[in-house]
C-alpha positions, 0 to 999 in steps of 0.5 A: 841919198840912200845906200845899203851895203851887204844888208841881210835880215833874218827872222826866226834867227838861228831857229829851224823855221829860219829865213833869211828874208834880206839876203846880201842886198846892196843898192843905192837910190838917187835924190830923185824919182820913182823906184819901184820894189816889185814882187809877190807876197812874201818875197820880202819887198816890204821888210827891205822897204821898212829896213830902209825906212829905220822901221825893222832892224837888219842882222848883218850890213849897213843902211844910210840915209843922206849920208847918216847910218842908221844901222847900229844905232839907237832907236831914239837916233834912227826916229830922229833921222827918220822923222827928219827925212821919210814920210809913209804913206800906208795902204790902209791911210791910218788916218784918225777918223775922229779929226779932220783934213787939216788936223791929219796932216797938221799931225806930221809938223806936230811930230818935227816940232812946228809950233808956228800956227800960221806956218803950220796953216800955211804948209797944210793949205799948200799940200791940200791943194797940191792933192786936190782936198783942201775944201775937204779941209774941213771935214772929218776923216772918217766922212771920207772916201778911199780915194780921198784918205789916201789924198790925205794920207799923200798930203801928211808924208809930204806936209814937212818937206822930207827928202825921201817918201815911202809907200807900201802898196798905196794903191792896195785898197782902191779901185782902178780909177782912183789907183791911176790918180793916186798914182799920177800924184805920187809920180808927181812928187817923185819929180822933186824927192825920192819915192820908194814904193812897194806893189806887186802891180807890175802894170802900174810900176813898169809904167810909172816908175823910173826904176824898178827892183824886182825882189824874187826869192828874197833876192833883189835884182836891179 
């Protein structure tokens, strides 16, 4: 599903004030599961998320996706790649306040090219249940509580069926509660597809996860 091969990331390359973010990182990711990227801020577990996902490009080394190298490449490739196969879901929900349910995460069909207003209905009447809004369906964004944007946001990165969903730090701006319910519907969906998920919750990824990597000193150990 996903490998990376000797994948090193720099920041300020070849300045004093260098670092070397990723450092030599190689994995491979099953079809399936939760796999959690543990560890403290600044400890690079976000920009190796976001150079798996064709976000952030890396200095040295390879990334594929299903089999699709997305280093080296051209921007317009690695979007098409990762329209195609990633859904994000964010810690701050980016939701537009000013639609609805229903058009937040009709938004993710949109961008793969469904055209089809039925079928569109069809696949955004299904995720809503599956998250537990649709009579939110709707209602305005912006009339929503955390909790509940965060269902939303869960329901548009799953809406075109990717193979693989990304998450950085999803729980990050609840409270417990809705945590363990995010998180109960996150571990739900790693059943069928891949879930990569950024915390540096260890409670919540040691229980959850089916793998966990923790990422120390920008190093990655499995």
């Amino acid at each position: 599903m996903i490998t990376l091969t000797n994948v090193n990331k720099y920041f300020n390359r070849h300045k004093k004030n260098e670092i070397h973010i990723i450092n030599n990182t190689s994995l491979e990711f099953e079809d399936t599961g939760l796999v959690a990227l543990l560890g403290i801020s600044g400890s690079g577990k976000t920009t190796l998320l976001n150079a798996i996902g064709g976000l952030d490009r890396v200095n040295k080394g390879k990334i594929y996706i299903n089999g699709k190298k997305i280093t080296q490449r051209t921007a317009h490739t690695v979007d098409k790649i990762r329209n195609l196969n990633i859904g994000y879901i964010f810690q701050d929900y980016k939701l537009i306040d000013n639609l609805t349910v229903f058009e937040n995460v009709a938004i993710a069909l949109k961008m793969i090219g469904l055209k089809d207003k039925e079928e569109t209905k069809k696949r955004v009447y299904y995720v809503l249940e599956r998250v537990g809004m649709y009579r939110y369906r709707n209602r305005p964004a912006k009339m929503l509580s955390g909790g509940e944007r965060q269902r939303v946001a869960i329901a548009r990165a799953i809406v075109k069926n990717p193979n693989i969903v990304i998450a950085d730090e999803p729980t990050g701006n609840l409270d417990s509660k809705n945590s363990l319910e995010i998180m109960n519907i996150i571990k739900a969906i790693s059943k069928e597809r891949l879930v990569i998920l950024v915390t540096h919750e260890t409670e919540l990824a040691k229980f959850y996860a089916s793998r966990v990597i923790e990422v120390q000193d920008r190093k990655n150990y499995k």
